[in-house]
C-alpha positions as a Python dict, from the first residue, in 0.01 Angstrom:
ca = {
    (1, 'X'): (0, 0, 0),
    (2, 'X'): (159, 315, -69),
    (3, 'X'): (244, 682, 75),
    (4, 'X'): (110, 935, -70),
    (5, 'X'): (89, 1328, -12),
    (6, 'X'): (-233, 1522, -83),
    (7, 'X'): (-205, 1761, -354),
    (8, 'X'): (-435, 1947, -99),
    (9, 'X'): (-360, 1923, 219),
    (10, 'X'): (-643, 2224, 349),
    (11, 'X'): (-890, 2051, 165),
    (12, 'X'): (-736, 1718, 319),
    (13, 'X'): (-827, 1849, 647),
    (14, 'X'): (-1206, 2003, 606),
    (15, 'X'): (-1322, 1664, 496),
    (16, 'X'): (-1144, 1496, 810),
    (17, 'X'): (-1270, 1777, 991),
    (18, 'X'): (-1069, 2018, 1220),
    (19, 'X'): (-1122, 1822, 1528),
    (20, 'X'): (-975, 1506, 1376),
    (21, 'X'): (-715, 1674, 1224),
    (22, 'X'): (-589, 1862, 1494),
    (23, 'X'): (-409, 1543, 1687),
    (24, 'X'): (-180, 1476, 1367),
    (25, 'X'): (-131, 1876, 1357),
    (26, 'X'): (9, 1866, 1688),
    (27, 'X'): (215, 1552, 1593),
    (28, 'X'): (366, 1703, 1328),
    (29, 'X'): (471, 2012, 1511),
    (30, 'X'): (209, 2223, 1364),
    (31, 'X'): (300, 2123, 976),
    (32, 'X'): (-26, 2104, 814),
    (33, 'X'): (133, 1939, 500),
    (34, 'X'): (325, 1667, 722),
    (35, 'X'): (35, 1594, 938),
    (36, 'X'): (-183, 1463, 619),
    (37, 'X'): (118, 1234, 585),
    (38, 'X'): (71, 1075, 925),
    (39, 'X'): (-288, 1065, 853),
    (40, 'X'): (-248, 892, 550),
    (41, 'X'): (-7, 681, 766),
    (42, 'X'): (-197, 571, 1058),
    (43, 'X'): (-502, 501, 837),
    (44, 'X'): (-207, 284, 635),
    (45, 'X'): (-76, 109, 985),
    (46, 'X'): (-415, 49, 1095),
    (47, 'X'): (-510, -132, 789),
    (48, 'X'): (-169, -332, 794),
    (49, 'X'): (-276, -453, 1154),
    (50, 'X'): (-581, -620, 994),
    (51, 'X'): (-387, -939, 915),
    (52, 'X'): (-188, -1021, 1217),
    (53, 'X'): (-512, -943, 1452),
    (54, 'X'): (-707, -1199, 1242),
    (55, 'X'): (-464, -1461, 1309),
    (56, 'X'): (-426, -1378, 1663),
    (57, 'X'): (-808, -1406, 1711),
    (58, 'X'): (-912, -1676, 1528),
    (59, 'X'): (-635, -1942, 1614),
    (60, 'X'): (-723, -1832, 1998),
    (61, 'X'): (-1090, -1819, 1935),
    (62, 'X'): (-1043, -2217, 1815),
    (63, 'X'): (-808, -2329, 2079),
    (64, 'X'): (-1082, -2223, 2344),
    (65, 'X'): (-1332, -2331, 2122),
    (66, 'X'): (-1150, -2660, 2081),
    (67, 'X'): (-1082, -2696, 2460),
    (68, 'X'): (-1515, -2631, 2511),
    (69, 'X'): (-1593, -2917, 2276),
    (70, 'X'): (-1352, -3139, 2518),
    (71, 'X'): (-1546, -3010, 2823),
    (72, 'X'): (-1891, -2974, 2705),
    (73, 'X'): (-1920, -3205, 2399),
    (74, 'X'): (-2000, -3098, 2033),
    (75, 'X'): (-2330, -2886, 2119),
    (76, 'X'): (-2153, -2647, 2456),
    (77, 'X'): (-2307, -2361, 2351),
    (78, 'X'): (-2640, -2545, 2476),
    (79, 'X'): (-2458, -2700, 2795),
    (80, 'X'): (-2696, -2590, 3066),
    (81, 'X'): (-2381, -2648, 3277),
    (82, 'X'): (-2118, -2438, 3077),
    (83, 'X'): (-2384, -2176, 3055),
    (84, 'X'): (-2444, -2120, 3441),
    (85, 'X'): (-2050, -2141, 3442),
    (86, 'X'): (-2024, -1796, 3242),
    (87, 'X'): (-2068, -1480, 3453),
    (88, 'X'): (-2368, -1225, 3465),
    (89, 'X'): (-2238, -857, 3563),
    (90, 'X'): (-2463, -617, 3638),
    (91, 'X'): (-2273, -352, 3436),
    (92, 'X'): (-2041, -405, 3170),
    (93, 'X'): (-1985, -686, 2897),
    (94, 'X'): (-2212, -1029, 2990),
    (95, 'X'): (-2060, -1312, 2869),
    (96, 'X'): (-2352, -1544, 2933),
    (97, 'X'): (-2616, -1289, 2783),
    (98, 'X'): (-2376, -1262, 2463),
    (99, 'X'): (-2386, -1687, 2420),
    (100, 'X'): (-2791, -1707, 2529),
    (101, 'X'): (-2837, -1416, 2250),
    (102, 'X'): (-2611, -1598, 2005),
    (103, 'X'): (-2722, -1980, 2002),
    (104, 'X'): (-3084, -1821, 1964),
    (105, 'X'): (-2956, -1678, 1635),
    (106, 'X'): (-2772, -1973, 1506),
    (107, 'X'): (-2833, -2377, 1468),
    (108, 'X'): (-2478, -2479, 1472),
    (109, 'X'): (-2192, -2494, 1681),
    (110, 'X'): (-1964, -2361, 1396),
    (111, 'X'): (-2204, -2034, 1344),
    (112, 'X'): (-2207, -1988, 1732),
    (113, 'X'): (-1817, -1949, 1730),
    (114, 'X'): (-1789, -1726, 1393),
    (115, 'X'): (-2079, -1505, 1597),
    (116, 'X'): (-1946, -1456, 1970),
    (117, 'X'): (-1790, -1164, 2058),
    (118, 'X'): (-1393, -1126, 2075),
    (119, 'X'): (-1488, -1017, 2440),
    (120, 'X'): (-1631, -1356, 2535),
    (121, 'X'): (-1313, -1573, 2450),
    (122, 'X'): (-1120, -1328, 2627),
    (123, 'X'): (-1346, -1393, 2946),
    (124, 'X'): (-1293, -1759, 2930),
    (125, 'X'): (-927, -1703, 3024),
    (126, 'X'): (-954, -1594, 3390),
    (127, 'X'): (-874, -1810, 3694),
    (128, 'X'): (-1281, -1880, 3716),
    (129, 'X'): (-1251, -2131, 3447),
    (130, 'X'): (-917, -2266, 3569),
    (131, 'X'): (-1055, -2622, 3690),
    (132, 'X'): (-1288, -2684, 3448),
    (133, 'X'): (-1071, -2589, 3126),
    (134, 'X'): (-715, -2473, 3176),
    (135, 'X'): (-537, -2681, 3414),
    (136, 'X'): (-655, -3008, 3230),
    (137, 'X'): (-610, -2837, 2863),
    (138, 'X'): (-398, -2571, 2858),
    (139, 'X'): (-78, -2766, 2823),
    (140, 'X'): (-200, -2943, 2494),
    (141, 'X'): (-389, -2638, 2389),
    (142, 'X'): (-77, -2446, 2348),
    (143, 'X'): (215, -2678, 2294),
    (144, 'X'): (470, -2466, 2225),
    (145, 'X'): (457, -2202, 2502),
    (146, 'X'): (707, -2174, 2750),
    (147, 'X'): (687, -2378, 3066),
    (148, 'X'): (508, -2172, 3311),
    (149, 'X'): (238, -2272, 3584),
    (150, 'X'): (-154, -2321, 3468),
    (151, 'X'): (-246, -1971, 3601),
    (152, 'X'): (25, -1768, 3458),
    (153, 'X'): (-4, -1896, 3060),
    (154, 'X'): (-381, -1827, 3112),
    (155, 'X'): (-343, -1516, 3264),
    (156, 'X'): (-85, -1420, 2952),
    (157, 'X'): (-329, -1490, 2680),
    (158, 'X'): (-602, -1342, 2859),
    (159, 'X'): (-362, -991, 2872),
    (160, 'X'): (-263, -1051, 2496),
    (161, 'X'): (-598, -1075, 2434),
    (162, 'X'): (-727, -734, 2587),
    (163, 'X'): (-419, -571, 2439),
    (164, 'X'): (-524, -664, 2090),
    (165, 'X'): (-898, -608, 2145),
    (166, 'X'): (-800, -257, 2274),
    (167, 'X'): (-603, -189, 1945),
    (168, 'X'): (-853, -373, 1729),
    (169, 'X'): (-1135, -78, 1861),
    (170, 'X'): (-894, 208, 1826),
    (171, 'X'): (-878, 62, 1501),
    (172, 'X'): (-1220, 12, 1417),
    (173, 'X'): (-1322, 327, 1529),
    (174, 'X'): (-1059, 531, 1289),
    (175, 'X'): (-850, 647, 1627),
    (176, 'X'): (-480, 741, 1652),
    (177, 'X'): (-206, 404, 1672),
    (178, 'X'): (33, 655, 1608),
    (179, 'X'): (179, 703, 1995),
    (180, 'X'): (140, 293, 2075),
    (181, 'X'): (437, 47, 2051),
    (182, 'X'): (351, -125, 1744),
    (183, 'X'): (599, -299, 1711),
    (184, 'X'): (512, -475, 2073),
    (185, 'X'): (179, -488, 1949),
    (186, 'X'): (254, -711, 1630),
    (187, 'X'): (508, -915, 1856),
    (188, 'X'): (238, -970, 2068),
    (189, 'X'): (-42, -1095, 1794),
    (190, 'X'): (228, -1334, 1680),
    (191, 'X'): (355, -1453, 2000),
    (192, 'X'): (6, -1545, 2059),
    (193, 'X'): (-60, -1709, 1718),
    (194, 'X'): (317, -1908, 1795),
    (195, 'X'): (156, -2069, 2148),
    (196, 'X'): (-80, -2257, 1923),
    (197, 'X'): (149, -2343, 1595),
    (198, 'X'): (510, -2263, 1490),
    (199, 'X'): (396, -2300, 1155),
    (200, 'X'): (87, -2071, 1145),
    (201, 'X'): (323, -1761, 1333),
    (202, 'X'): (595, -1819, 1117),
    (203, 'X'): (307, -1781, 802),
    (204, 'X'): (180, -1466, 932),
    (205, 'X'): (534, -1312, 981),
    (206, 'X'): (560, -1396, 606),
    (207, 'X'): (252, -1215, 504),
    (208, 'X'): (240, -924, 759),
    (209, 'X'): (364, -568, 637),
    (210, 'X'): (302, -403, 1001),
    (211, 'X'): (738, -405, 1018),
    (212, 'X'): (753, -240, 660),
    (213, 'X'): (488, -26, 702),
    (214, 'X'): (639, 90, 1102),
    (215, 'X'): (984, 206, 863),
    (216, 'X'): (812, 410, 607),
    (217, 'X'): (655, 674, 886),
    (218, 'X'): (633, 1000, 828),
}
């Protein structure tokens, strides 16, 4: 994907509008011209971050999903059991709301998975699962992590996880990457992707231009 500079850079701006503009302004040291760059940039970097993230997600999304079907059978996301397991806030996300809502969408397992939230596998990796799921699975779900105690491998992918859901809605919603660690961030999405298979992280450092796209900043 390539760089580009607007041929104009004031008419650049009034479409982005001033108020979205004015963060890459102040970036770029009050250079109008410069700050379309980084625009064009960050919208470039976001974009780039597509690929990596859907690795990340998916291959963690399956190993839980994976680990469920060991637990629960074929048909958990009708496991009366699995379902009181799932927690019920009062405020905030509600993992067991999100799965109720979902299965009464969908007839299969497969469309259940594709459906849930990112936000509900992340919620499957804290220590309130830890008997039922991760100290029996976890070893053989991710084969090639480090050796590290139950609690401390589940409470790594569970912080990968938020980091890259956090990025993913900055994303999403067209926000400023531009003062993150991206480079941590992609080392992150393919550290997680490596737990589950060599082979699939050493794919997506193949295809990913994050790295190339990180040295051609404006």
């Amino acid at each position: 994907m390539p760089a580009a500079t607007p041929s104009d850079d004031a008419a650049v701006r009034a479409a982005l509008s001033a108020a979205r503009s004015a963060t890459y302004v102040t970036a770029a040291g009050g250079d109008s011209v410069r700050a379309m760059q980084l625009y064009g940039w960050n919208a470039r970097i976001s974009a780039a971050f597509m690929l990596p993230a859907h690795f990340a997600e998916v291959t963690t999304r399956n190993a839980a999903a994976d680990v469920l079907m060991a637990v629960y059978g074929p048909d958990w996301p009708w496991d009366t059991s699995f379902t009181g397991s799932l927690p019920s806030p009062q405020r905030g996300y509600r993992p067991r709301e999100d799965l109720v809502m979902t299965r009464g969408r969908q007839q299969t397992t497969g469309k259940v998975i594709a459906e849930l939230k990112f936000a509900f596998w992340q919620t499957l990796f804290t220590a309130r699962h830890d008997n039922r799921l991760w100290t029996p699975h976890i070893a053989s779900t991710f084969p090639y992590a480090p050796a590290m105690p139950v609690a401390s491998l589940r409470s790594r992918v569970y912080t990968d996880l938020d980091a890259i859901r956090l990025l993913r809605n900055r994303i999403a919603h067209h926000e400023p990457v531009i003062t993150r660690n991206l480079l941590d961030d992609l080392n992150r999405m393919i550290d997680l992707v490596e737990l589950r298979s060599q082979p699939t992280a050493t794919w997506v450092r193949a295809l990913e231009d994050v790295t190339q796209t990180i040295a051609e900043r404006p």
